[in-house]
N, C-alpha and C positions, 0 to 999 in steps of 0.2 A: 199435194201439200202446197198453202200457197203462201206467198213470200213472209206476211206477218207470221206463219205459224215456222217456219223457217229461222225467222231472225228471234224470236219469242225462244224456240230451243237452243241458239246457240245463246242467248243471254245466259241462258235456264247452266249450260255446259260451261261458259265461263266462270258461273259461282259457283261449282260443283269445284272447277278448278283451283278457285282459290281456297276457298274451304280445306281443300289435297294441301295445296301450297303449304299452310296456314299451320297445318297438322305435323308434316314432313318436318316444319322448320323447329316444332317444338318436338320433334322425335330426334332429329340431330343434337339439337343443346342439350336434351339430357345424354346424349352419350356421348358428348365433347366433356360433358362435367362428367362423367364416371371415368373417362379415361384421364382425363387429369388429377381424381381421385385415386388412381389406379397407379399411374407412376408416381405420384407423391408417396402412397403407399408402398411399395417397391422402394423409393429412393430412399425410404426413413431403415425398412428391412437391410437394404444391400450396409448403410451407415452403421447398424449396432452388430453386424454379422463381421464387417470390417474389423470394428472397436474390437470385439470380443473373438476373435480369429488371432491364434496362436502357434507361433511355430511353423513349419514347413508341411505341405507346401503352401502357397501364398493362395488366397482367394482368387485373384484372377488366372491364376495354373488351373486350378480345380474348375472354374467356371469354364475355361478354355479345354477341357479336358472334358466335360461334359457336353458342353456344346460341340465336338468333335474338330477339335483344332490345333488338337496335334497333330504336329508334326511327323513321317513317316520314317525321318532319317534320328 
């Protein structure tokens, strides 16, 4: 293989890479925007579960209770 056909392929490897780059970078931001869809979603749910959460025990008991954080004493 001689040196043009050489430097000819890693050009050819270079645009392959950015193209990748190019691709990655718009597969990241959509899912920086779903997870920020996601706990906004979540923050509005945990608000009207708050608002409309009544009596004993308190939301954060039960969430603390499901998430296994009770305590053993």
């Amino acid at each position: 293989m001689s040196l043009i056909e050489v430097l000819n392929r890693l050009n050819q490897i270079e645009r392959e890479l950015y193209e990748l780059k190019l691709r990655l970078g718009a597969v990241l931001a959509v899912d920086r925007m779903e997870v920020k869809e996601a706990v906004r979603n979540f923050l509005a749910l945990r608000g009207e579960v708050s608002r409309r959460w009544v009596g004993a025990p308190s939301v954060l008991e039960e969430f603390r209770k499901s998430r296994g954080h009770e305590f053993p004493f």
